[in-house]
N, C-alpha and C positions, 0 to 999 in steps of 0.2 A: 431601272433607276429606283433612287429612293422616293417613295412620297409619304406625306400625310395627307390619311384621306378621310372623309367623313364617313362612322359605320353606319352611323344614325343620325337622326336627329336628336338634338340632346345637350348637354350640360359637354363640357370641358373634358370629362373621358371617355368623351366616342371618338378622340384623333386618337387614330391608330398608323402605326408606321408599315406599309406595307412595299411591295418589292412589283415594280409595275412596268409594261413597256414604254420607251422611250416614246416624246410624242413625236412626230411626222410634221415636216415643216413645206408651206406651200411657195410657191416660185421669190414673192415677194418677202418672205419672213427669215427669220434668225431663228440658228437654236443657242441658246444660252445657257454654260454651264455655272449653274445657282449657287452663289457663295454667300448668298445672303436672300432673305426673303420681308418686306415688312407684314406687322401686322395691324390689322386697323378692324375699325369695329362692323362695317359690311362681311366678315371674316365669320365674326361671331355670331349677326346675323342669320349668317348663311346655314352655319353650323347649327342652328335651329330649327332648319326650317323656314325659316322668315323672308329668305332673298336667295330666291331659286338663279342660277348662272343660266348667260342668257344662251342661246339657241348654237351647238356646235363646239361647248364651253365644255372639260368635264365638272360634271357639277359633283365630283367626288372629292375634288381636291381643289382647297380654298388657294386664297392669295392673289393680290391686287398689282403685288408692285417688288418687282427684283434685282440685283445685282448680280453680275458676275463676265465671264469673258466668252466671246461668240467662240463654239468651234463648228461651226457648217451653216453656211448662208444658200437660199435661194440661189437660183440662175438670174435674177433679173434685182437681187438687190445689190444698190451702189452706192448706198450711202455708209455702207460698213465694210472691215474684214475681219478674216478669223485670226481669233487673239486679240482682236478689240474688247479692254474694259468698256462694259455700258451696265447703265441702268435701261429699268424700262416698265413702265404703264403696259401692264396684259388685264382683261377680262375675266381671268381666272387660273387655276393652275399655279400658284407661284411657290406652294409650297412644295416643292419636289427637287431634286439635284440637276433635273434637266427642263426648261421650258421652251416652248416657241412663242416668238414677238413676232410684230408687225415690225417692220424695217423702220416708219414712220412717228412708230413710239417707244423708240429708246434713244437716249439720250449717252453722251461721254461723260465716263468717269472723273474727275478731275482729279491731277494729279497728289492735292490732298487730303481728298478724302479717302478712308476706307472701302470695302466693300459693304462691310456692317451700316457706316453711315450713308453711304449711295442707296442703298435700299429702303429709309427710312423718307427716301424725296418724292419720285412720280406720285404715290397717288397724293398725298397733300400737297404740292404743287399745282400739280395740274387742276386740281379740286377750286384750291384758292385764284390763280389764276384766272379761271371760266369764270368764276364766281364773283371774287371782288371787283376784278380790274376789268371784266368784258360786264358780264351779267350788270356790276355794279356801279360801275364806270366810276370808281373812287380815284379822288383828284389830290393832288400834294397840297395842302392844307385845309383839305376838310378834315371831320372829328369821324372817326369811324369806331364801332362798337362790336366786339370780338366775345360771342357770347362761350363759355368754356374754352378758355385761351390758354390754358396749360396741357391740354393733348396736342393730338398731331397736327390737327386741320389747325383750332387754336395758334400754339407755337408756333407755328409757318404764316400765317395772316398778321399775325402781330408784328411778326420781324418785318416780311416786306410791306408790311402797310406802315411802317414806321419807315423806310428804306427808301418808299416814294414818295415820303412827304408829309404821310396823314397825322395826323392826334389819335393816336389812339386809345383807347376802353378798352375794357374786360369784367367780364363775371369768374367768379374761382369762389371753392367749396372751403378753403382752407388759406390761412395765412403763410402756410409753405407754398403753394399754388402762386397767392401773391407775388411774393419777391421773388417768384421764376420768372411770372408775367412782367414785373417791372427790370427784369434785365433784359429781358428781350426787345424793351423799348417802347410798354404800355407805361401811359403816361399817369392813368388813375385805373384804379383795379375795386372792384368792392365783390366782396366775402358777400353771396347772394344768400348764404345760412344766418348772419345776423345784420342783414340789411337792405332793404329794399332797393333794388337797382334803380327801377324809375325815379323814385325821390334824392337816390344818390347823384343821378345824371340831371335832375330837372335844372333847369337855365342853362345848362352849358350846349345845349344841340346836338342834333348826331346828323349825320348825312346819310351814312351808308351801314348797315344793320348787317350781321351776317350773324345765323339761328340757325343751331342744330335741335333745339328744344321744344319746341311750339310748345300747348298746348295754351296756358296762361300768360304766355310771355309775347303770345299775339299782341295784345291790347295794347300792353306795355311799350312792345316797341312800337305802335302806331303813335303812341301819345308820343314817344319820345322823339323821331323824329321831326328835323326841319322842315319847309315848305321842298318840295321837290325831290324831299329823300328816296334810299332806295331802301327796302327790304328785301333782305336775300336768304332763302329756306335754301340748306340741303341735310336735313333729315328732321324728323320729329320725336324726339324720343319721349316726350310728358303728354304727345295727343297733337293728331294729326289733324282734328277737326277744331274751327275756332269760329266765333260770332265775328263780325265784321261791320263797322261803322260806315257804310258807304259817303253819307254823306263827310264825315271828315278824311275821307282817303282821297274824294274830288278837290275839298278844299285846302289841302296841302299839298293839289297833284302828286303823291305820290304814288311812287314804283313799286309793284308788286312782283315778285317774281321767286325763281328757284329752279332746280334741276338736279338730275340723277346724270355720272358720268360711264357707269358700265357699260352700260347697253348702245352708249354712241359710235356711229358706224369708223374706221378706218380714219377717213378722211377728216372728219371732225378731230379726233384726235391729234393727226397730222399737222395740222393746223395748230393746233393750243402748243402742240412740241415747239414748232418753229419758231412762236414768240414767245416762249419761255426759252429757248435754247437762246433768244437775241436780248432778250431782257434781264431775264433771273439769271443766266448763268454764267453772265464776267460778277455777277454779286458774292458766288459760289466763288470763283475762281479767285477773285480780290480778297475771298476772306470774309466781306461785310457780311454773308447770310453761313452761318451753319446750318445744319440738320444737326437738330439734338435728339442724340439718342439716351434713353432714359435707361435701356437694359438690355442685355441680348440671351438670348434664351439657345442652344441646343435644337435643331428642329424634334431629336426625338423627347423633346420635352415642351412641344407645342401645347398641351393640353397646358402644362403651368400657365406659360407666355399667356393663354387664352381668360385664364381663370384669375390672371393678374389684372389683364384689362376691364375683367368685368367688375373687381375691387374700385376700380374709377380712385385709385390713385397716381396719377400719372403726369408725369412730368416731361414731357415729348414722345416719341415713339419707340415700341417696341419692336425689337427683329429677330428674325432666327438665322442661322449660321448652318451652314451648311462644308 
C-alpha cells in the first residue's frame, strides 16, 4: 500500500510517500480501504517528535481519523460488512490507502456526505463529545466559550453546542475567522488580537470553558466563569503550566478538568461511538450539523496540507484524498 510516513522528526518535508505492507487486522477489527484521511494538529505534533503513538501504533505513519469502504473484516466482527461506507477513530496510521479499525470505532457514512467530508468527523467528534457534553456536562441554555472556534475541534463545538441548546462564544485571530464562527451558530465572537476576551465576556457568564491554549488564558477563564462552571483543557499550545487561585476555584466550586483521547483503551471509545452514533448522527443525517471542510489536499502532498495547518489559517478541517 501507499503511505506517508514520517523520515524524521522535522518540519513539513520529512512526509515522504513510500510503498509499505498492508497492515494485519485482528479477529475484532476492519480493514478499510482509505478514500480520505483527516488531518489535525496531534498529526503535526507527531510529526515533530512531540506525541510519540502509543504502544503497538506505527509510529511512522501519522493520522487520526478515516473514511472509506471495509474490504475484509475479522471472524468475530458484527457490527459491519465488506463494502460498507464508514468512517472511523484509529490511534494512528490513517494516512495510508489501507488501515485497520477497531469494529467499535467506526461509524456509517451518511448517504450525504462525501468520503472527503466523512473523514473530517471522528476525531473532532469524538474529542468534542468526551469533552463538552461528558467531561463538561454542557446543558441547553447555558453560555459556553469555544476558545479558537474556527479549526476543527473549534467548528464542531460550536455547531453542536449551538444544536443542544447552548449560547455560544468564541475567540478567532481574524475577522474572516469571525463570521465563519457566526455562521456556525456563535452568538458573540471577539478577535482575541485587538481585544481582550475577558473584558469582552465580563457580565455575561460562561458555564462551561473548552481550552486548547492554556498558558495565560488560565486565569482568564477562571475569572470568567460562573459559580459551578466547568473548565475543560484538551491541549496547551501558549504553556502547559499555570498559577492557580485555589481559594477562588473552592468559592465558585468549580470543575477542573481535561483529557488526551489517543491512548484510551477500545472499550472507552466504544462507548463515546455509541452515544455519538445515538446523538450526533440523526443531526448529520437531518442536515442540521455539517462537517466543514476547508480544503483537501492529495495525500502525496501531505507535506503542503501539514504546512498549511501550521499557517493557523483555517477555516474547519483539512483532508487528504486518497
Amino acid at each position: 500500500m501507499k503511505a506517508v510516513v514520517i523520515s524524521r522528526a522535522g518540519g513539513p518535508e520529512v512526509l515522504r510517500v513510500e510503498e509499505l505492507e498492508r497492515p494485519r487486522i485482528g479477529d475484532m477489527d476492519v480493514l478499510i480501504e482509505v478514500r480520505a484521511a483527516g488531518v489535525n494538529r496531534p498529526d503535526v505534533f507527531q510529526r515533530k517528535g512531540n506525541y510519540p503513538a502509543p504502544p503497538g501504533v506505527d509510529p511512522r505513519i501519522p493520522g487520526l481519523e478515516v473514511a472509506g469502504i471495509i474490504v475484509e473484516k475479522g471472524p468475530l466482527v458484527v457490527d459491519w460488512n465488506i463494502g460498507d461506507r464508514v468512517c472511523a477513530l484509529i490511534a494512528g496510521g490513517g494516512y495510508a490507502s489501507y488501515v485497520a479499525a477497531y469494529q467499535g470505532q467506526c461509524l456509517p457514512i451518511p448517504d450525504s456526505l462525501s468520503f472527503e467530508e466523512a473523514a473530517a468527523l471522528p476525531e473532532t467528534v469524538f474529542t468534542v463529545w468526551d469533552n463538552v457534553f461528558r467531561r463538561g456536562k454542557l446543558q441547553r441554555g447555558e453560555h459556553f466559550l469555544v476558545h479558537g472556534g474556527a479549526g476543527g475541534i473549534g467548528s464542531t463545538a460550536i455547531q453542536l453546542g449551538a444544536l443542544f441548546g447552548a449560547e455560544v462564544y468564541t475567540t478567532v485571530s481574524s475577522e474572516e475567522k469571525a463570521l465563519f464562527c457566526r455562521s456556525l451558530g456563535a452568538s458573540k465572537v471577539i478577535n482575541y488580537k485587538t481585544q481582550d476576551f475577558q473584558d469582552a465576556l465580563s457580565g455575561l457568564g460562561v458555564d462551561v470553558i473548552l481550552d486548547s491554549i492554556g498558558g495565560a488564558y488560565f486565569e482568564k477563564n477562571i475569572n470568567l466563569l460562573n459559580p459551578d462552571g466547568r473548565l475543560v483543557y484538551i491541549n496547551a499550545m501558549e504553556g502547559a503550566k499555570a498559577e492557580i487561585n485555589l481559594l477562588k476555584l473552592m468559592q465558585k466550586r468549580i470543575m477542573l478538568t481535561g483529557s488526551t483521547l489517543r491512548a484510551r483503551d477500545h472499550r472507552f471509545k466504544e462507548t463515546l461511538r455509541n452515544e455519538i452514533w445515538t446523538e450526533v448522527w440523526p443531526k448529520i443525517i437531518s442536515g442540521d450539523f455539517k462537517p466543514r471542510l476547508f480544503r483537501v489536499f492529495p495525500y502525496e502532498e501531505a507535506a503542503k496540507a501539514h504546512q498549511f495547518m501550521e499557517d493557523s489559517n483555517l477555516l474547519g478541517k483539512i483532508v487528504l484524498s486518497f
